[in-house]
MOPAC internal coordinates of N, CA, C and O (Angstrom, degrees):
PM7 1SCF
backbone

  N    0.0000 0     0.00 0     0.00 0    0    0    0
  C    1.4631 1     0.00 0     0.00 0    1    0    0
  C    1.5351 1   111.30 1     0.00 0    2    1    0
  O    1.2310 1   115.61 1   146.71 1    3    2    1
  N    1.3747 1   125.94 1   -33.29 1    3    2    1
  C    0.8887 1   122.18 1  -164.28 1    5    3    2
  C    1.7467 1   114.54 1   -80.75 1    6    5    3
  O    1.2310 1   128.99 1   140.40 1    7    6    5
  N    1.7923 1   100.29 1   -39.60 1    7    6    5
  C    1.8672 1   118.32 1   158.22 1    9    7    6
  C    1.4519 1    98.90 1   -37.59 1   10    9    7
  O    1.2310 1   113.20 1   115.26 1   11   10    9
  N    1.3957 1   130.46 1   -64.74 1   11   10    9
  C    1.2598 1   119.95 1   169.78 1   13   11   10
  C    0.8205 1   149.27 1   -89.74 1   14   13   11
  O    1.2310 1   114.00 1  -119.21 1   15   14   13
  N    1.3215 1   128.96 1    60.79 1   15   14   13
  C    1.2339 1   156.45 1   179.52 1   17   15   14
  C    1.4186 1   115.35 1  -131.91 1   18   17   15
  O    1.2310 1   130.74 1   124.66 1   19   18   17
  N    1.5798 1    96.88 1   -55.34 1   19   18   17
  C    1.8373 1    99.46 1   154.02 1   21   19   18
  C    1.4675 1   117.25 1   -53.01 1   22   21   19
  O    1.2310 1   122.26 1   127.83 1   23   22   21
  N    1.2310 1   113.27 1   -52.17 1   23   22   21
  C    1.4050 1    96.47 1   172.52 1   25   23   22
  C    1.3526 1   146.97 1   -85.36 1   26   25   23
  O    1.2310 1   133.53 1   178.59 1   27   26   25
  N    1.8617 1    91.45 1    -1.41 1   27   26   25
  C    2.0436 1    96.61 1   141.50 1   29   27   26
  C    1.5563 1   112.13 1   -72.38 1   30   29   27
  O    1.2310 1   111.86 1   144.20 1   31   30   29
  N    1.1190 1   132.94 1   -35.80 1   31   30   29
  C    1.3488 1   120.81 1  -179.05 1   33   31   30
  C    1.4372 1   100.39 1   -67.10 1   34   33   31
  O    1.2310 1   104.43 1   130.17 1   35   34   33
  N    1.1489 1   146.34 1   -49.83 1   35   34   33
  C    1.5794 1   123.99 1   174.85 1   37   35   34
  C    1.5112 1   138.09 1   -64.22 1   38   37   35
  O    1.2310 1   128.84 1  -177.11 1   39   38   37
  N    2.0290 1   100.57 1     2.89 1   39   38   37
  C    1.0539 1   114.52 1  -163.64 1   41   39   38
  C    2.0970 1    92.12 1   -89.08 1   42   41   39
  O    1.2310 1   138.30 1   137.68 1   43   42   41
  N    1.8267 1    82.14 1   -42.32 1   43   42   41
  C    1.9026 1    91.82 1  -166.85 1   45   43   42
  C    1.7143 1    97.55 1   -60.70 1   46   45   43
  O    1.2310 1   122.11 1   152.78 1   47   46   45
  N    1.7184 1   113.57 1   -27.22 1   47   46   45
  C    1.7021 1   105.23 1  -165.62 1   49   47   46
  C    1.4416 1   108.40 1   -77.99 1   50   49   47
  O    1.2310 1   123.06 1   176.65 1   51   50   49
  N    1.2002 1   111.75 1    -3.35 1   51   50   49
  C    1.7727 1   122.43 1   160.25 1   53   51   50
  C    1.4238 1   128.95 1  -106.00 1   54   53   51
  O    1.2310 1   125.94 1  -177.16 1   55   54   53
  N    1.4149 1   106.19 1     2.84 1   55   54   53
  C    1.2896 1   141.90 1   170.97 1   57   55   54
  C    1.1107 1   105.36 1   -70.57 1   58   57   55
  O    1.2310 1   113.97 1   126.92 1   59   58   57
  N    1.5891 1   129.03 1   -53.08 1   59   58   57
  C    1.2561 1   144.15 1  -143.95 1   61   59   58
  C    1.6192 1    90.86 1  -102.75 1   62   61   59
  O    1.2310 1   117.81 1   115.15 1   63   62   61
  N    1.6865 1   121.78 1   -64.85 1   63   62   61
  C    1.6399 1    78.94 1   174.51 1   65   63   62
  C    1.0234 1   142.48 1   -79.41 1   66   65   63
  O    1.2310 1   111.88 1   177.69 1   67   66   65
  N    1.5627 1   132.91 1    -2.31 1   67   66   65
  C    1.3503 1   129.33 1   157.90 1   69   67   66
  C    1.3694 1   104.41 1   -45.16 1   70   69   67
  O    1.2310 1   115.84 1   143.57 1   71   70   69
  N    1.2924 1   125.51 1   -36.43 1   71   70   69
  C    1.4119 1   110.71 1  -158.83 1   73   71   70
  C    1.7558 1   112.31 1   -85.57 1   74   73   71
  O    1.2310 1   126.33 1   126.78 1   75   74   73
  N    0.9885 1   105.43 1   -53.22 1   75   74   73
  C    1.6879 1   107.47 1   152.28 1   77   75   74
  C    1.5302 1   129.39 1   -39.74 1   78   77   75
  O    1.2310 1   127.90 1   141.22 1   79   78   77
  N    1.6604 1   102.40 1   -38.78 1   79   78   77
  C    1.5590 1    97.12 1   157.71 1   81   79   78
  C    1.1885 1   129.87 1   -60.63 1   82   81   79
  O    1.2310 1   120.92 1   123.19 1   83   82   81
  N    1.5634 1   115.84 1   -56.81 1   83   82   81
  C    1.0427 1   124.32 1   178.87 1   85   83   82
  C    1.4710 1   126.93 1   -60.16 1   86   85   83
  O    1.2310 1   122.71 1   156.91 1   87   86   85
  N    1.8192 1   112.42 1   -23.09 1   87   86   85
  C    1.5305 1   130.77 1   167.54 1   89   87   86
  C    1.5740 1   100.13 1   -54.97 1   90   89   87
  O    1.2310 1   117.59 1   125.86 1   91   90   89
  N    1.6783 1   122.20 1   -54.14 1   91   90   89
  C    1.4993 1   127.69 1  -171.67 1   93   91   90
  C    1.4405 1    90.54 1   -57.09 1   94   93   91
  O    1.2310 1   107.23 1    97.56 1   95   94   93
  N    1.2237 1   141.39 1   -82.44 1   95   94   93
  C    1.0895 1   160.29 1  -125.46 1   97   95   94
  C    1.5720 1   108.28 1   -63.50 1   98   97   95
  O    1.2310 1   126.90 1   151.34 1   99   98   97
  N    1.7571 1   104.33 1   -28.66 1   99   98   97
  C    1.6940 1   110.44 1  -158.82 1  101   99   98
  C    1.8093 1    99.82 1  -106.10 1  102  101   99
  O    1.2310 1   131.84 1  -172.66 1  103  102  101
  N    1.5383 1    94.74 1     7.34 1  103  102  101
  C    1.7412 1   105.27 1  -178.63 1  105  103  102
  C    1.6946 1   107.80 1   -33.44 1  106  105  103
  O    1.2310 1   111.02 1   -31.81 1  107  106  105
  N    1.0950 1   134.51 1   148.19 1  107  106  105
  C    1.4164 1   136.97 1   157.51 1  109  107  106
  C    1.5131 1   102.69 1   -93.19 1  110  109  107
  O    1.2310 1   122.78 1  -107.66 1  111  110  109
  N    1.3899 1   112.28 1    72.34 1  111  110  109
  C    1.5315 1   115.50 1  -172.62 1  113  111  110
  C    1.6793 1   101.48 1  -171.36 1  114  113  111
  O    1.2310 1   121.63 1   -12.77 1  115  114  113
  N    1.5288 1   114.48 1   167.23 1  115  114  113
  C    1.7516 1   123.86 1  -166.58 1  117  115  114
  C    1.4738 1   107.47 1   -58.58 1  118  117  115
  O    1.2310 1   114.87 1   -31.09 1  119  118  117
  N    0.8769 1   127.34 1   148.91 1  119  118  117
  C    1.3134 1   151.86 1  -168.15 1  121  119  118
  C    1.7556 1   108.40 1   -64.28 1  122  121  119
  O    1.2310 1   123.60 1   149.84 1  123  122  121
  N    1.0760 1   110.69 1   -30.16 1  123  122  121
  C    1.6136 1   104.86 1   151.35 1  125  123  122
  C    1.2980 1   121.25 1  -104.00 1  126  125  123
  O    1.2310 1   106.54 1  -159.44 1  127  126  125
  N    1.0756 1   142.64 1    20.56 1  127  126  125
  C    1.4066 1   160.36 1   128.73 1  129  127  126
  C    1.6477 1    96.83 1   -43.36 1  130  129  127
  O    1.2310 1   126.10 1   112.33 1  131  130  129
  N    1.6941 1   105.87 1   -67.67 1  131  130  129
  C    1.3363 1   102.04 1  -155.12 1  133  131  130
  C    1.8156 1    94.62 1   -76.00 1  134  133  131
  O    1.2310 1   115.27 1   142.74 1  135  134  133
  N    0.9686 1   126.57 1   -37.26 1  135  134  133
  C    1.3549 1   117.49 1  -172.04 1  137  135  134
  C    1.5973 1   126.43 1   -61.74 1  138  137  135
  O    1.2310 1   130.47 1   148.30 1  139  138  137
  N    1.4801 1    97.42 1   -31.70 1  139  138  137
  C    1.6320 1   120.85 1   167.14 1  141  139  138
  C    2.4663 1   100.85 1   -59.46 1  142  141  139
  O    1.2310 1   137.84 1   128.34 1  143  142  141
  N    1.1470 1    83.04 1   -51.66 1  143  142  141
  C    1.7815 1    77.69 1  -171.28 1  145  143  142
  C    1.4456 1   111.12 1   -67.39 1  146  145  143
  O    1.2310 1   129.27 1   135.38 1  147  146  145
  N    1.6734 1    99.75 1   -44.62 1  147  146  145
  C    1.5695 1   101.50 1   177.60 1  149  147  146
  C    1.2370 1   122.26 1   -59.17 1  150  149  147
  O    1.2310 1   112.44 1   155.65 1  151  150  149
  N    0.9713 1   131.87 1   -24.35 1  151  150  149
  C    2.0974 1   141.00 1  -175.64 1  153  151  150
  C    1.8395 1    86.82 1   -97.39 1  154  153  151
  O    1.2310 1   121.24 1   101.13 1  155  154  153
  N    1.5015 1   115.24 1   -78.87 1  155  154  153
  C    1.5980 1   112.43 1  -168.64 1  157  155  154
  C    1.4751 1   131.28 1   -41.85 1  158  157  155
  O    1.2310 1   124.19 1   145.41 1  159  158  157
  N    1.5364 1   109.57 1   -34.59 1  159  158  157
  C    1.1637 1   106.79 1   179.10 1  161  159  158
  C    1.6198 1   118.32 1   -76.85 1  162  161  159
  O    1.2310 1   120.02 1   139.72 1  163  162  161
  N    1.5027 1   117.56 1   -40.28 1  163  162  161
  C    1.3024 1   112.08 1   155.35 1  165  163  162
  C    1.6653 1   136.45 1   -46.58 1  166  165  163
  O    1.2310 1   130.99 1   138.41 1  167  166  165
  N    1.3030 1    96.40 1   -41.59 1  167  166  165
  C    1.9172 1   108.85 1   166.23 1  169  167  166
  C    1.4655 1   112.63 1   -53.28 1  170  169  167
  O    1.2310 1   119.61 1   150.94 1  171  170  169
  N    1.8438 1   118.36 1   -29.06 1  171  170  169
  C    0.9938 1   112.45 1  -160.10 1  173  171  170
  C    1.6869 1   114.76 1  -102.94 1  174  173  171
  O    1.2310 1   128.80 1   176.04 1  175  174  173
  N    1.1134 1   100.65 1    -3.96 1  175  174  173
  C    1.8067 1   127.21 1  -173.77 1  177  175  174
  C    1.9037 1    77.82 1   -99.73 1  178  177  175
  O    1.2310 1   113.19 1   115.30 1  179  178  177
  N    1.0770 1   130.48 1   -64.70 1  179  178  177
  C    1.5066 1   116.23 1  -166.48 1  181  179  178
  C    1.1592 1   116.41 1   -72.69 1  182  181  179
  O    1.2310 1   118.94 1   164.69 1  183  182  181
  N    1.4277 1   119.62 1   -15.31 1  183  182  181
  C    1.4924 1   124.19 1   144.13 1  185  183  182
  C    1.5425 1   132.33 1   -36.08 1  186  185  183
  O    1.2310 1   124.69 1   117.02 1  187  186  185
  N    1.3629 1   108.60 1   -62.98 1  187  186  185
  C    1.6970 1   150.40 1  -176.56 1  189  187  186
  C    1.5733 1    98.62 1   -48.07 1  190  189  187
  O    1.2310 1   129.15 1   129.19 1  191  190  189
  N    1.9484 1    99.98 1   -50.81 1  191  190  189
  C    1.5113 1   112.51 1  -150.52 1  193  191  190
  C    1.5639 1    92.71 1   -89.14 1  194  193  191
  O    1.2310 1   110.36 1   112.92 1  195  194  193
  N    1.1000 1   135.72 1   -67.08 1  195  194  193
  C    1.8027 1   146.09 1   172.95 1  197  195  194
  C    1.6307 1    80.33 1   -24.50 1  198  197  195
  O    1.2310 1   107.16 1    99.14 1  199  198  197
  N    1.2323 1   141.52 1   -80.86 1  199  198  197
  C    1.7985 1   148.16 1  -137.12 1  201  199  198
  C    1.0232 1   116.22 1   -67.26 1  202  201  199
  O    1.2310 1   122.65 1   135.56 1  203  202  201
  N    1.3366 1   112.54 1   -44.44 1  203  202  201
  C    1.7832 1   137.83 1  -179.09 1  205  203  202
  C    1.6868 1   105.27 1  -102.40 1  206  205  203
  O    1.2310 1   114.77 1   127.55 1  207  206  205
  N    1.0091 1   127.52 1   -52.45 1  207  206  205
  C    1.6343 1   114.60 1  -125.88 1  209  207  206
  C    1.6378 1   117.41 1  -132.83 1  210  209  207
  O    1.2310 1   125.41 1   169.72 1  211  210  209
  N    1.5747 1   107.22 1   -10.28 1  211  210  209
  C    1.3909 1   115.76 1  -172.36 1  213  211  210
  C    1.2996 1   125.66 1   -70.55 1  214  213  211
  O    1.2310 1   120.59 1   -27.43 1  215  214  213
  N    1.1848 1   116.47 1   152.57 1  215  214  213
  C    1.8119 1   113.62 1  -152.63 1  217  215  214
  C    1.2273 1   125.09 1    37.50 1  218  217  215
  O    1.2310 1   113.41 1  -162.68 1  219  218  217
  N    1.3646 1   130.06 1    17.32 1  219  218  217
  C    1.2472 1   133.59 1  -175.29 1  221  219  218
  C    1.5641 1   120.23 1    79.33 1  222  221  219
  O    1.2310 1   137.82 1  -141.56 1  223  222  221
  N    1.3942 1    83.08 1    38.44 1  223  222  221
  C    1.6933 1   103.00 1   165.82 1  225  223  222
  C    2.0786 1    98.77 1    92.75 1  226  225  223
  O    1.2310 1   122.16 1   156.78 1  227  226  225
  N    1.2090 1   113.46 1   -23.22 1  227  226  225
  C    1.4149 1   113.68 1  -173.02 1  229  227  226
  C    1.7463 1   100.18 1   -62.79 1  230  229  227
  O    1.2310 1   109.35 1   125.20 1  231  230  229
  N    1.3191 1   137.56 1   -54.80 1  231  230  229
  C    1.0176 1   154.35 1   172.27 1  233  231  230
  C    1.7750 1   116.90 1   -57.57 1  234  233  231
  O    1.2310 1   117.24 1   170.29 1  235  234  233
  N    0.8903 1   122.86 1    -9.71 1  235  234  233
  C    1.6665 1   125.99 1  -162.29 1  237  235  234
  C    1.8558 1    82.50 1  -107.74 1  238  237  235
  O    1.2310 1   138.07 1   -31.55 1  239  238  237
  N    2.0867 1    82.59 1   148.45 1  239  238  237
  C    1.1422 1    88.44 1   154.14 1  241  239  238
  C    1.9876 1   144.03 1   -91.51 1  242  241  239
  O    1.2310 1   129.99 1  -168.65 1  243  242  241
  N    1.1360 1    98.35 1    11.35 1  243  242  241
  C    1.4402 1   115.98 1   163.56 1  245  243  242
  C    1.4519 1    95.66 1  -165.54 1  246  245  243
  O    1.2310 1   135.06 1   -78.51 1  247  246  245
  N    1.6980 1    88.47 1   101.49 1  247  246  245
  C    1.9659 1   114.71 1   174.12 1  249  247  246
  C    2.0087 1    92.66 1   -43.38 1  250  249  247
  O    1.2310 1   126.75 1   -42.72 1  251  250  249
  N    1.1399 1   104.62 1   137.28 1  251  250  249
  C    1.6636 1    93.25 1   145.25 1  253  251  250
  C    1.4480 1   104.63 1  -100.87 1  254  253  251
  O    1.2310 1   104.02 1   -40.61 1  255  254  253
  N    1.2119 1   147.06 1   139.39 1  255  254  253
  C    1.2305 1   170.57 1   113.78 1  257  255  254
  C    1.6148 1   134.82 1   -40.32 1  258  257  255
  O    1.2310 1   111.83 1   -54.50 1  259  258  257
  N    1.5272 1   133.00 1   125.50 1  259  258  257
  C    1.1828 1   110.05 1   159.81 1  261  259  258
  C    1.4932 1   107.32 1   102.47 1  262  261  259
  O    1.2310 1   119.69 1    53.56 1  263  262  261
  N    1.4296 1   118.21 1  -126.44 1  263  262  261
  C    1.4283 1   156.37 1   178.15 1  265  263  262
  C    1.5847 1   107.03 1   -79.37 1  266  265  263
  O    1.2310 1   121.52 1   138.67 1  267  266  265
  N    1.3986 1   114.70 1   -41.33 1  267  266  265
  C    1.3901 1   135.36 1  -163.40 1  269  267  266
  C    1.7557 1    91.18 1   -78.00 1  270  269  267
  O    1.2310 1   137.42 1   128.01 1  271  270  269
  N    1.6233 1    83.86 1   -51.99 1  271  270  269
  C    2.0102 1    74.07 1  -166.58 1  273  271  270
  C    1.5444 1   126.88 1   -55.41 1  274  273  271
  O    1.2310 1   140.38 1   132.42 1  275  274  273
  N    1.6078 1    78.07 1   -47.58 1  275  274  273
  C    2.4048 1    82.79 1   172.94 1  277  275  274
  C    1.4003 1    90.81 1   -61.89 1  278  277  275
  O    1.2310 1   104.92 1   112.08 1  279  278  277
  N    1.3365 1   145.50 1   -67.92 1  279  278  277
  C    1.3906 1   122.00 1  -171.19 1  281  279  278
  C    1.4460 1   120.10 1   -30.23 1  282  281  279
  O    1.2310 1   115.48 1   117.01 1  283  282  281
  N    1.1267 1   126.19 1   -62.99 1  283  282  281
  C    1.2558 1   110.37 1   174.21 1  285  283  282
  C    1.5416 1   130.25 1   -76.06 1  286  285  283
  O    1.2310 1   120.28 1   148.93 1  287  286  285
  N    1.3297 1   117.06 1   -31.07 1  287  286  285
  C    1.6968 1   108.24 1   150.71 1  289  287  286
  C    1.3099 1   115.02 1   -15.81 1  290  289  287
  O    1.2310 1   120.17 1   100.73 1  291  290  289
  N    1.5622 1   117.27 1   -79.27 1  291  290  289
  C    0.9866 1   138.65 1  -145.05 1  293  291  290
  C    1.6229 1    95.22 1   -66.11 1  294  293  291
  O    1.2310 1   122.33 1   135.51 1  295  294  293
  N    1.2697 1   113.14 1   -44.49 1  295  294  293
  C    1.3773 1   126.05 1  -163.04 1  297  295  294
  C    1.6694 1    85.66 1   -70.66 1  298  297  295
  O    1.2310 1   114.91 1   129.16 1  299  298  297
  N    1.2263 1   127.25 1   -50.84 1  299  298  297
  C    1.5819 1   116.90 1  -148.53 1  301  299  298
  C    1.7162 1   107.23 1   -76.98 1  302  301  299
  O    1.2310 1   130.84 1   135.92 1  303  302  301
  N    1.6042 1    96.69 1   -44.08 1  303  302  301
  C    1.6247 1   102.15 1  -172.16 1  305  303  302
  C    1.8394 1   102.39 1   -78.79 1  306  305  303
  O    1.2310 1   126.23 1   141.85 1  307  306  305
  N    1.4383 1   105.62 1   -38.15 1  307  306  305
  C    1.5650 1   102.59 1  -170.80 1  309  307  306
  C    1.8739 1    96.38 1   -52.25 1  310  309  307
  O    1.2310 1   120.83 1   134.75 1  311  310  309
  N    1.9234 1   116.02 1   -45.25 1  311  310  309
  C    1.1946 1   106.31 1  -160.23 1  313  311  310
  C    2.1443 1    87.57 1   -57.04 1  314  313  311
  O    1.2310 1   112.50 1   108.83 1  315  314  313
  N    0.8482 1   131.76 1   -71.17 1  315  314  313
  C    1.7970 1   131.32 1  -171.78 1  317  315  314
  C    1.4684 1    85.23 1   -22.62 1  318  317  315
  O    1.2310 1   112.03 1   114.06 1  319  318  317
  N    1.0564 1   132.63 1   -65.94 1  319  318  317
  C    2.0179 1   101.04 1  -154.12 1  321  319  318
  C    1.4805 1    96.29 1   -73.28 1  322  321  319
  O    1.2310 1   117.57 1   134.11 1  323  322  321
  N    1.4047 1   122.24 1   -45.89 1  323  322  321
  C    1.0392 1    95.52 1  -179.22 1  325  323  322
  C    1.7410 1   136.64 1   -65.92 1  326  325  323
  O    1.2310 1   130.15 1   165.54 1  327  326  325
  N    0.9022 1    98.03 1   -14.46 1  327  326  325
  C    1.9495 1   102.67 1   167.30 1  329  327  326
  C    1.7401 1    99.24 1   -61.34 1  330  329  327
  O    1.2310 1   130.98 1   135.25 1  331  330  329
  N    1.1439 1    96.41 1   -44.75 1  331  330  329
  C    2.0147 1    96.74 1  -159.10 1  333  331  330
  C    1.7692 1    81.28 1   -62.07 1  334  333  331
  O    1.2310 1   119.17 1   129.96 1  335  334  333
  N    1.7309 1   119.19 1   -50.04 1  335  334  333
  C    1.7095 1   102.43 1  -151.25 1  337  335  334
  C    1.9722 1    90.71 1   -71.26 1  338  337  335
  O    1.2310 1   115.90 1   158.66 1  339  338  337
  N    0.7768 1   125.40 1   -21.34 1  339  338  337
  C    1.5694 1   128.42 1  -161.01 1  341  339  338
  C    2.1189 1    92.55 1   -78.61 1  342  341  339
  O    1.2310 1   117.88 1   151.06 1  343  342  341
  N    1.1362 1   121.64 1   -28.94 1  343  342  341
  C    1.2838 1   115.57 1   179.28 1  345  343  342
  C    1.3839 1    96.09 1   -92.61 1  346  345  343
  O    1.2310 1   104.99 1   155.78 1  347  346  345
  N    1.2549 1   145.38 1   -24.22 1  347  346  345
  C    1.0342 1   157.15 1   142.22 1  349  347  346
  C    1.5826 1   129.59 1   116.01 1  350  349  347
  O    1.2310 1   136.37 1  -133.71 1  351  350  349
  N    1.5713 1    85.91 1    46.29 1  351  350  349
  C    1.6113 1   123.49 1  -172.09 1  353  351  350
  C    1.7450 1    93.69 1   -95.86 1  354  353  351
  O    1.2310 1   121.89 1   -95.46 1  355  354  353
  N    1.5725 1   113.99 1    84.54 1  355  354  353
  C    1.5931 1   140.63 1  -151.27 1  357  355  354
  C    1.9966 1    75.31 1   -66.00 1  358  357  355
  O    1.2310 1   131.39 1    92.83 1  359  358  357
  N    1.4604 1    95.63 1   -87.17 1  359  358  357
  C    1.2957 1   118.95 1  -171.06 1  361  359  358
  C    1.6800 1   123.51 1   -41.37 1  362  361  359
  O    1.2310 1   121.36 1   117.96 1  363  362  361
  N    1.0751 1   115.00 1   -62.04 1  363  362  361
  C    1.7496 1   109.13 1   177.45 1  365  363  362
  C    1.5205 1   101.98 1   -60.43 1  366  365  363
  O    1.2310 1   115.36 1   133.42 1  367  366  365
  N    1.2399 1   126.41 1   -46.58 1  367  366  365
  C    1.8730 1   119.00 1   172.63 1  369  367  366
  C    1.7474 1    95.61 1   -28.83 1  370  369  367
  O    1.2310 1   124.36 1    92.19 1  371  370  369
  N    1.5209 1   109.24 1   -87.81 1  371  370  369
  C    1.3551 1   125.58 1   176.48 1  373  371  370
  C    1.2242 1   108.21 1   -12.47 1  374  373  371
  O    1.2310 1   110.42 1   120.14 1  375  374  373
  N    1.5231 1   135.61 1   -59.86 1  375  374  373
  C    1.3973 1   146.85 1  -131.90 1  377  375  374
  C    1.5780 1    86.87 1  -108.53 1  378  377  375
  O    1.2310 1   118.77 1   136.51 1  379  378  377
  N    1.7812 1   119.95 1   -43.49 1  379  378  377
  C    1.2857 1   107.10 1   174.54 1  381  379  378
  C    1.4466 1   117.45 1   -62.96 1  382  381  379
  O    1.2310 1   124.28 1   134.65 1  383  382  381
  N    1.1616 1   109.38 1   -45.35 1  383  382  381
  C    1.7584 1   119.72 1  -169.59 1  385  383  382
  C    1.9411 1   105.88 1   -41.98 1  386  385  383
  O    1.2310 1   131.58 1   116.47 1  387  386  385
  N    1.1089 1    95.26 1   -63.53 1  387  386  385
  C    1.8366 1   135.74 1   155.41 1  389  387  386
  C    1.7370 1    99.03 1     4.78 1  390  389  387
  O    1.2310 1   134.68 1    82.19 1  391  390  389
  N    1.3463 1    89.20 1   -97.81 1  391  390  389
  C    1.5248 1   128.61 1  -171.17 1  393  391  390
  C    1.4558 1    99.72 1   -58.97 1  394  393  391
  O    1.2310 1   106.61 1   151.65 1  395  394  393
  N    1.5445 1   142.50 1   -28.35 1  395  394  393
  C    1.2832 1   148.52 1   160.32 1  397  395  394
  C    1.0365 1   105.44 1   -42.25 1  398  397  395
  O    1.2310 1   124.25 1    95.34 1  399  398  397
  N    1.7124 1   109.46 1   -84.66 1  399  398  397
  C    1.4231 1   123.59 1   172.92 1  401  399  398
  C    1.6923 1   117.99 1   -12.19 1  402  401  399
  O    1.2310 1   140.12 1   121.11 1  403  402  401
  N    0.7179 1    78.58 1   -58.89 1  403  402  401
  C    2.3928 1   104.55 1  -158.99 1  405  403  402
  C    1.7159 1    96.79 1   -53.63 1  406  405  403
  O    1.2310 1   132.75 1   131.09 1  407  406  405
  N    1.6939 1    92.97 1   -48.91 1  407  406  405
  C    1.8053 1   108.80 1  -176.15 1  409  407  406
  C    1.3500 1   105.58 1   -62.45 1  410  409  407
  O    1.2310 1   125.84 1   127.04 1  411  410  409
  N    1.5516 1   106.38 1   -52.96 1  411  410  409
  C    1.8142 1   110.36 1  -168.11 1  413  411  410
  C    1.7376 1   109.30 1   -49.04 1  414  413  411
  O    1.2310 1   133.08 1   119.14 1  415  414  413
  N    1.4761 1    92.33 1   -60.86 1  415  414  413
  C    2.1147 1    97.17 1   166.96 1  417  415  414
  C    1.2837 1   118.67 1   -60.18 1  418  417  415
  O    1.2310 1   123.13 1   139.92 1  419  418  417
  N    1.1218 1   111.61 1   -40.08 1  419  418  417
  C    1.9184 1    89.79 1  -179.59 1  421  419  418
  C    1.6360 1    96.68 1   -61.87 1  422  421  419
  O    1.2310 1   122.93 1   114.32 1  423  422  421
  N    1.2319 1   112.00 1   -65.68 1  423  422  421
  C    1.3127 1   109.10 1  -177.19 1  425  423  422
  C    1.6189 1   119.03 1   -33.18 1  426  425  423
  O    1.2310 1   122.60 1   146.11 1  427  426  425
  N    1.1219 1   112.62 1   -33.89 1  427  426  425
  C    1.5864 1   107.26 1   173.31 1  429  427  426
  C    1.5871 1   109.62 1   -68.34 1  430  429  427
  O    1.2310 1   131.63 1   125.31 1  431  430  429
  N    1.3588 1    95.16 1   -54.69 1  431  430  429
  C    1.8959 1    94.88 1  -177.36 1  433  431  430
  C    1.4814 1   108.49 1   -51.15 1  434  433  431
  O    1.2310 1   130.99 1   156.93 1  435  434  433
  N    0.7408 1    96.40 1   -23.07 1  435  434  433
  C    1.8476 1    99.12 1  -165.32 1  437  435  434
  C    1.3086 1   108.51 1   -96.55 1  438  437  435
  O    1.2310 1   119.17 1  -172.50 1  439  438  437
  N    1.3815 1   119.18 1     7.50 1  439  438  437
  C    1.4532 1   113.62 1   177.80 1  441  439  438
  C    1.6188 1   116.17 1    55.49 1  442  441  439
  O    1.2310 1   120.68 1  -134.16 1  443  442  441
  N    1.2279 1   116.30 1    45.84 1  443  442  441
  C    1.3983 1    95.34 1  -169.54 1  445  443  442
  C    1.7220 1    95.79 1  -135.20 1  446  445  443
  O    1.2310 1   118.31 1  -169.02 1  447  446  445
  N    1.6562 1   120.82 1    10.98 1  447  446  445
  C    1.1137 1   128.76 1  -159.08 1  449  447  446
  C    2.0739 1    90.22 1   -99.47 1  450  449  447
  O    1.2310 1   120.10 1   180.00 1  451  450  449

């Protein structure tokens, strides 16, 4: 259970840029507008994630740790629902937000956060 759990958390961290892609992509704006958000905003979350957050901070070039880390959790996966509710995908946001949650606590119980 616990193998999978990590590998729902790598499912939501690919979760998150589809969802930012698809947030660029659903712009009510010109067609390189939307192509610029749909490619950039993902570059810029895999930016965020490589700097802060990769492998669980072992891989990044400044681990966040601690206080820092749920800060950016929260910041990285909350930004994924919110791209999905901002394109205005009500329900999978919800269902993403959801399924975060569930991961973040097991992951705590489980020592594996």
């Amino acid at each position: 259970m616990k193998n999978a759990n990590m590998g729902l958390m790598f499912l939501l961290e690919l979760g998150v840029l589809f969802s930012v892609g698809y947030w660029g992509f659903t712009l009510n704006a010109g067609w390189i507008v939307k192509v610029v958000a749909g490619l950039g905003a993902p570059a810029l979350f895999i930016a965020a994630w490589a700097l802060f957050g990769a492998g669980g901070g072992a891989n990044a070039t400044f681990p966040a740790t601690g206080i820092w880390r749920v800060v950016l959790e929260i910041l990285w996966f909350g930004g994924g629902a919110a791209a999905l509710y901002a394109a205005g995908s009500t329900v999978p946001a919800v269902v993403f937000a959801v399924v975060f949650a569930v991961n973040a606590v097991l992951r705590i119980i489980w020592k594996q956060a």
